[in-house]
N, C-alpha and C positions, 0 to 999 in steps of 0.2 A: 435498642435505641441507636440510632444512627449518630454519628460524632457529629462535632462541628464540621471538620473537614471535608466529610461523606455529604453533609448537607449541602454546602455550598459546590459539588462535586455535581448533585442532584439538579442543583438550580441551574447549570451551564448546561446540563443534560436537556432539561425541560426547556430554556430559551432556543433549541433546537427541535425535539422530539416531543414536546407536549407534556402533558402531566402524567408521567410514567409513576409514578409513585403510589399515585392512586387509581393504577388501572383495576380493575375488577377481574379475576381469575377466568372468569366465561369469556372476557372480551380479548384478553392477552391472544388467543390464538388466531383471531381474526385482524390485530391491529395491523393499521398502514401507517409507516411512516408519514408524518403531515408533510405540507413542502415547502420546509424549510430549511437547507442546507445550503440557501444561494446559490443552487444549480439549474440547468434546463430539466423544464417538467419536475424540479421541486429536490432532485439527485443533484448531489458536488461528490464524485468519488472520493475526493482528499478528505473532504470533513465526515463521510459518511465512513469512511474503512478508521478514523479513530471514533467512531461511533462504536462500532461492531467492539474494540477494542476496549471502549467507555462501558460499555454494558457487562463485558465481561470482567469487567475490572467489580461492578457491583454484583454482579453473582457471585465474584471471592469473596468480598469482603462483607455482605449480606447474606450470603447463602440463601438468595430467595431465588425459585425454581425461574421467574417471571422474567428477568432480565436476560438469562438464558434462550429462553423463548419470544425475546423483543429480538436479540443479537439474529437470529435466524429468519427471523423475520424482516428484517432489517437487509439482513443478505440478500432475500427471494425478493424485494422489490428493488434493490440494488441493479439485479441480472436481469430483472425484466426489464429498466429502465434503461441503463446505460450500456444493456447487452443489445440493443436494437435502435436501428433509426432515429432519427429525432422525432418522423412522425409517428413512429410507435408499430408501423404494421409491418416490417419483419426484422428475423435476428439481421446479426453485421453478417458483412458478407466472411462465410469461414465456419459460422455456428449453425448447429444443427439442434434438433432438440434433443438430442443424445449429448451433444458435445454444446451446454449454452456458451462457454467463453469460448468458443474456438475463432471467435473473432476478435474477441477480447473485448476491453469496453472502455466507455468514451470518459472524456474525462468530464463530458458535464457542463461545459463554458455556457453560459447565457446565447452567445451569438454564434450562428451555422458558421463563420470565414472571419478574415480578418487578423491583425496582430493578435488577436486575443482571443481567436475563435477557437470551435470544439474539433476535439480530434482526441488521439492516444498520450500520453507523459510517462515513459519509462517509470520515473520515479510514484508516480501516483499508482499506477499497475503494480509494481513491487509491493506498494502497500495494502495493499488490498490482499494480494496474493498470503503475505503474514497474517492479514488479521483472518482470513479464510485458516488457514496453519492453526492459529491462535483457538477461532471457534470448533474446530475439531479435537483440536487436546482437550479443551475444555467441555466437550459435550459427549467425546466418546463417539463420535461418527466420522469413518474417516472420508464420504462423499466429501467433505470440506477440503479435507487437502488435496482430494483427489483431484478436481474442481479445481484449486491452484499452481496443479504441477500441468492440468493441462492449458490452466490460461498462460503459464509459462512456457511450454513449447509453444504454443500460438504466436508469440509477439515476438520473442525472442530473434527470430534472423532479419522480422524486420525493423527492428532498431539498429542492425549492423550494415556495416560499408565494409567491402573485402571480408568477409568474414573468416576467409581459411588463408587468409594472406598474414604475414608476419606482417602488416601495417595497418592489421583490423583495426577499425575504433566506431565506433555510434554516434548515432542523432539522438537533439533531446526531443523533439516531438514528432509524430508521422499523423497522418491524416486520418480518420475516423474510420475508413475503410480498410488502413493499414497498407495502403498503395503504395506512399509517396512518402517521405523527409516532408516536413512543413518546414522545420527548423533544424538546419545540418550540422549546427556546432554539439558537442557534444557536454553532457552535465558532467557537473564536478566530481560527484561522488555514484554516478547513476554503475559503472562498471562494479565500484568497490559493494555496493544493494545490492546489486545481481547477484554476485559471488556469496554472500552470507545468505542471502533470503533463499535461493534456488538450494543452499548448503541443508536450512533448516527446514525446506519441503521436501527433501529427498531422505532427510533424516528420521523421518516423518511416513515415510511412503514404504510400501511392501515391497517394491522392487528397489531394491540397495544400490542401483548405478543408475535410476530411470532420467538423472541432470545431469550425469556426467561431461557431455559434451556441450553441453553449455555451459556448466561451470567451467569448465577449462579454458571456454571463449573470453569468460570475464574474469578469468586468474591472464587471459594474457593481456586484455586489453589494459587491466590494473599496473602491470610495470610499463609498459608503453606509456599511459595515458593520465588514467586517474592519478589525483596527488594527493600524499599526507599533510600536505599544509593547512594552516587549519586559515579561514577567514573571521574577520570581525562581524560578520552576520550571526542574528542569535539563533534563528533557524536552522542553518546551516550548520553549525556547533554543534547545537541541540543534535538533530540527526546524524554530523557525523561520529560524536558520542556514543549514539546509542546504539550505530554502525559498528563502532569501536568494539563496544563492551562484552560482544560475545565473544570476542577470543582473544582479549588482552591478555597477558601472561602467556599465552600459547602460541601467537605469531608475530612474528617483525611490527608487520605491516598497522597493525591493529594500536601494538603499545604506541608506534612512533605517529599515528593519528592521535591516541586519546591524549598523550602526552604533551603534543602542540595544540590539540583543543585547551584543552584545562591550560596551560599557559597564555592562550591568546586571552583567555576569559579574565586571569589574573592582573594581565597588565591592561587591559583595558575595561574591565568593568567592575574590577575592584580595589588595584590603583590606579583612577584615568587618569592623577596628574605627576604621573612618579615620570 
C-alpha cells in the first residue's frame, strides 16, 4: 500500500504523465509519454529529466518493475524529440544514429527565436545527463551512461569561450544547433554542475579518465568564475544544495556553498524579520 506521501508523489506524476498507476503490464512497453510537459511537441527537457528521476524514485520505493520501464521509455521519446529538429525529420546537426546526442538536445521552448526561444541550457543538459547516470545505476545498463558521457563531450567546448586560455569561462545558452552563444553571460552555478555531474559519469564509466579534460575545464573555470554565495532564490538554493552534498566534508568548495545556502535559507525564510 502506497503512503500518503507516495500518493500525493503519484498525483504530481499523473498531472504530467497520465495515469501511470494504473497502466496495464501489456501496455507499459508500448507507452508514449502524453504532451504534457509544457514543451515543443509536448518535450520540456527540465521537467522531463526530473521525470526520468520521478519514476526512478517510485521504482525504489515500490519496487514495481513498471516505473523502471516508463523511465526508459520516457528516455527514448526524450532523444527522439528534443534530439532532432523542431520539424521532427532529422537528428541536430552532430548526431548520428550511432551517436543520438551527439548534437545534444534542445531545450524544448514553445517558440523557434526570441528572448525565450528554443536552443541548448548548459544547466538543463547537465541534468539530463544525471538522470541518464541515475537510470543506468538503477536498471543495470550501462548504454545510459554511456549516452551521457557522450552527450557530454558533445556540448561541452561549445559552452566555452577561450577554452585552453587561463580566462576560460562559458555561456549560459547557445543555439539549437550549437553554433552560436544566444546568451554570453555566464550561469551561476553552470561550471560548479559540470565539475560534479561529468565527476559522477566518469565514475560511472569503464574508461576511468574518459572526462578528464573537461573536468579540469570546470575545476578552472570554478576558481576564476563560479561563486559559493549562496542567493535568496529558492531554486537556486535548492540546486546549489544538492550540487553541494556530494562532497561536503570532502572539499572546500562544496562545505563553504552548502554552508552559505543553509544560512541564506535561515535568515531569510526562517527568520525573515530578525
Amino acid at each position: 500500500m502506497a503512503t500518503e506521501g507516495i500518493q500525493k508523489f503519484l498525483a504530481a506524476m499523473e498531472a504530467v504523465y497520465g495515469n501511470i498507476e494504473n497502466l496495464e503490464k501489456g501496455v507499459q512497453d508500448t507507452w508514449v509519454p502524453p504532451p504534457k510537459s509544457g514543451g515543443h511537441r509536448g518535450r520540456y527537457l527540465w521537467t522531463d529529466a526530473f521525470g526520468v528521476l520521478n519514476f526512478l524514485t517510485l521504482y525504489h520505493k515500490l519496487n514495481e518493475e513498471k516505473y523502471l520501464i516508463l523511465a526508459k521509455r520516457l528516455v527514448l521519446c526524450v532523444h527522439d524529440i528534443l534530439g532532432r529538429t523542431r520539424d521532427g525529420k532529422s537528428r541536430l546537426p552532430g548526431a548520428t544514429d550511432e551517436n543520438p546526442l551527439g548534437g545534444g538536445l534542445r531545450i524544448g521552448k514553445v517558440e523557434a527565436s526570441g528572448p525565450d526561444g528554443d536552443g541548448q541550457y548548459h544547466h538543463y543538459l547537465t541534468l539530463w545527463m544525471f538522470a541518464l547516470n541515475r537510470l543506468s545505476i538503477a536498471s543495470g545498463i550501462a548504454t545510459y551512461n554511456d549516452q551521457a558521457i557522450a552527450l557530454a563531450i558533445a556540448i561541452h567546448p561549445r559552452f566555452f569561450v577561450d577554452r585552453t586560455y587561463s580566462s576560460a569561462r562559458m555561456v549560459w545558452k547557445i543555439s539549437m544547433d550549437m553554433s552560436r552563444p544566444l546568451v554570453s553571460s555566464q550561469g551561476r552555478l553552470d561550471a560548479t554542475t559540470g565539475f560534479v555531474v561529468y565527476r559522477l559519469l566518469q565514475a560511472a564509466a569503464k574508461e576511468p579518465r574518459v572526462l578528464e579534460a573537461e573536468i579540469t575545464d570546470y575545476q578552472k573555470v570554478m576558481r576564476l568564475r563560479d561563486s559559493v554565495d549562496a542567493t535568496h532564490d529558492t531554486l537556486d538554493l535548492g540546486m546549489a544544495l544538492w550540487i553541494a552534498h556530494w562532497y561536503v566534508g570532502e572539499e572546500q568548495w562544496a562545505d563553504q556553498l552548502g554552508e552559505n545556502c543553509l544560512s541564506a535559507i535561515s535568515m531569510v525564510y526562517l527568520h525573515p524579520y530578525d
